[in-house]
N, C-alpha and C positions, 0 to 999 in steps of 0.2 A: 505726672509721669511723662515722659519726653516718647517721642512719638521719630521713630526711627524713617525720614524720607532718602534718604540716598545712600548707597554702597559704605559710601568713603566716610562716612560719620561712623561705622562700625571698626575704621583704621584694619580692614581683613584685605589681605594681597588676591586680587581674584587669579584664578588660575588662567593660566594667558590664551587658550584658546573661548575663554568665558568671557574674559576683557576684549578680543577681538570682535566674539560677536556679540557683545554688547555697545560696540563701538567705540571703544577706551584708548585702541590704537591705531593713531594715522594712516593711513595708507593700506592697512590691512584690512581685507573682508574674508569671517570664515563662509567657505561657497561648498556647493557639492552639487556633482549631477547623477542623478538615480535614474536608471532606468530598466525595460523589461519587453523579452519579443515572448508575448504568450502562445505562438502557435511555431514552432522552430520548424521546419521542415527537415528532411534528408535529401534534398536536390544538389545545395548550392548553399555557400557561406554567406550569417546573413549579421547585420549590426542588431545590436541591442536597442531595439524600440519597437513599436508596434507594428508598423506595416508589412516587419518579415523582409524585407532587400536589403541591398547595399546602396545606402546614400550616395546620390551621386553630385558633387558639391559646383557651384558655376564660377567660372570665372570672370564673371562682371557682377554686376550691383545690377538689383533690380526690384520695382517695387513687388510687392509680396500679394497674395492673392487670396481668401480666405474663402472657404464654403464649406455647409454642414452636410451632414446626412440629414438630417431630419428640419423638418420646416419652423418650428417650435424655436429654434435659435436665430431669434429675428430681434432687431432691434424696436421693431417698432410694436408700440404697447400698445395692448397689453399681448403680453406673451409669455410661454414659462419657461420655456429655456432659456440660451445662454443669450445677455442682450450684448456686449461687450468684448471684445479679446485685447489685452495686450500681447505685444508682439515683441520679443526681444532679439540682440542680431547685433550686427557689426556692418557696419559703412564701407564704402571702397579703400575705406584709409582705413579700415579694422581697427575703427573706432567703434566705443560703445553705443548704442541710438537703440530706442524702442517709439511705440507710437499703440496709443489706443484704436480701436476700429470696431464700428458698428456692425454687429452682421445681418446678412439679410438670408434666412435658410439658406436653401441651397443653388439662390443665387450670387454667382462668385460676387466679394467688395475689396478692394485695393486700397493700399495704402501710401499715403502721399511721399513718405521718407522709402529710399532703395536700401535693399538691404547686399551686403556681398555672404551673408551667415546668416544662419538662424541661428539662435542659441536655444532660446524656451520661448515657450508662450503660454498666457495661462486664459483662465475665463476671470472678467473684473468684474463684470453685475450680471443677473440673471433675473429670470421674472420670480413666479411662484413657486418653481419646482426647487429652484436654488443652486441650478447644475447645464452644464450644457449637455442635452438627451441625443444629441445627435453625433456621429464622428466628425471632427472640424481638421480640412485638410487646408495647409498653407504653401503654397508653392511659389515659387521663382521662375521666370520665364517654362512656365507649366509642367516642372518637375518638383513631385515633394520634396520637400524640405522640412516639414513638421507636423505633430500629429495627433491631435487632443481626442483618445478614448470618449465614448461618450460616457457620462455622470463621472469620469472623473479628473475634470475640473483644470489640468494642467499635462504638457507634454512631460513624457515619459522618455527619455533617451539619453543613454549614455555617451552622447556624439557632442564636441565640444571646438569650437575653437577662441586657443587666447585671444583678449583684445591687446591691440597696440599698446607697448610702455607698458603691460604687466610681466606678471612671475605667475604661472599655479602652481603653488607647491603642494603637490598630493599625497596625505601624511597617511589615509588610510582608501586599501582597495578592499571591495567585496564580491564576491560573485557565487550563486549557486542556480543549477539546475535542477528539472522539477522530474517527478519518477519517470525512468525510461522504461524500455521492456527489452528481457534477455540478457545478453553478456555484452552489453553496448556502452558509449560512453560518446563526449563531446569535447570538444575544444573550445577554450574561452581561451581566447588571447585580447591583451590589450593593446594599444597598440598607438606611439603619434608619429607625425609627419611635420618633423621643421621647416619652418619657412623655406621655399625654395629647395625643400628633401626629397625623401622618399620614405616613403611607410614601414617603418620597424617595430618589431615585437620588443614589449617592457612587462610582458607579463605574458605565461604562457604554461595552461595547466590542462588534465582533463580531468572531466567530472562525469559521475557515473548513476547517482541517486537522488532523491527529495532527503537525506540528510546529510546531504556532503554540503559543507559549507566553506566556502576558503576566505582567508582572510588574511591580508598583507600590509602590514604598521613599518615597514621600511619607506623612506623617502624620495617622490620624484621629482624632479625641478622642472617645468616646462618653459619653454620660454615662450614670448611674445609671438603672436602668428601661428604659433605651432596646432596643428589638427589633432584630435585624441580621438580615439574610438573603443568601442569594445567589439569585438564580435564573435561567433558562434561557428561551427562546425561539426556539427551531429550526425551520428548514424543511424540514429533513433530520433522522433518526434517527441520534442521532450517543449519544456519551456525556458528562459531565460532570464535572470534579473543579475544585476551587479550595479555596485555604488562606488565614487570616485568621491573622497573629499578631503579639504584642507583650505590653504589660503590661498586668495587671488591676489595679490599683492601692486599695488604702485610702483614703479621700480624706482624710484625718486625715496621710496623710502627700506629699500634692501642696502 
């Protein structure tokens, strides 16, 4: 009996968002960014990630700063928290660049590459517990930029910017809010800023319950540079989560 090792021996067309992220096609990568503010306030509109504010983004390059809450996230062994972060982001020329970084608790460690963006960052190795236990805050000339919950594992945020020479094409949006209290409801809007623009709404709904869920399979084009955000405006204390995904594309190959 013949022993089936590769896709293309079965002669089956994969379905093309299947072939991209399996790598089948040039220039494409399927990408998505999730993220979630679990404690929303009623003050003041806030982006979609953890820390509840509005990202305030810099305009130079600079190297990145890392520190935990808890001590436990140290590189130096033996330890059980997080030993490791990679750090992903964009160059002055918003090009792609990441860089691994050893942490030491919660004394700050920097990293040799500047970044002008954070994109994500996640935890690479850890000790025994398998998780970074502590909050890992990454900052730019000492404003956050990024934000790893502790145990789990990677930033949470729907805040994004193109790198140089791509396309994101965003085939599907999601977003829902978690119960409120009374006749109240909240504003999710989406929202990018082109190169050299101004911040415009591309998606703009309210939400009222933990079973409203919205969901949008219409198509955006982003271009290159362009800034994306999600954010929040509640009247009630509610929580936050929405999802942005499709391809990140080469333009070399659109």
């Amino acid at each position: 009996m013949s022993v089936v090792t590769n896709i293309q021996q079965l002669k089956i067309d994969l379905p093309f968002q299947i072939a991209v992220a399996a790598g089948k096609i040039p220039g494409w990568r399927w990408f998505r960014k999730f993220g979630m503010n679990d404690a929303v306030g009623t003050a003041a509109i806030e982006d979609c990630w953890p820390p509840g504010t509005v990202r305030v983004l810099p305009a130079t390059a600079y190297v990145a700063s890392l520190s935990s809450s808890d001590v436990n996230d140290n590189g130096v062994t033996p330890s059980t928290g997080a030993l490791t972060v990679t750090v992903e982001g964009l160059d002055s020329a918003y090009v792609e660049v990441s860089e691994v970084v050893t942490l030491n608790g919660a004394a700050a460690v920097t990293t040799t590459q500047t970044f002008l963006r954070l994109n994500r960052a996640s935890v690479t190795t850890a000790g025994t517990s398998e998780k970074n236990e502590g909050n890992i805050s990454i900052t730019l000339n000492s404003v956050l930029q990024a934000y790893i919950e502790a145990l789990e594992g990677q930033t949470h945020q729907t805040l994004y910017t193109v790198p140089a020479g791509h396309t994101w094409i965003i085939t599907n949006y999601h977003a829902k809010v978690g119960r409120m209290t009374g006749a109240t409801d909240a504003q999710v809007s989406g929202q990018i800023k082109p190169f050299g623009g101004a911040w415009r709404f591309i998606s703009d709904i309210y939400m009222y319950g933990p079973d409203e869920w919205h969901a949008f399979d219409s198509v955006s084009v982003i271009p290159a540079k362009s800034e994306v955000r999600v954010q929040v405006d509640s009247s009630s204390a509610t929580q936050l989560s929405a999802v942005a995904a499709g391809y990140l594309v080469d333009n070399n190959y659109l």
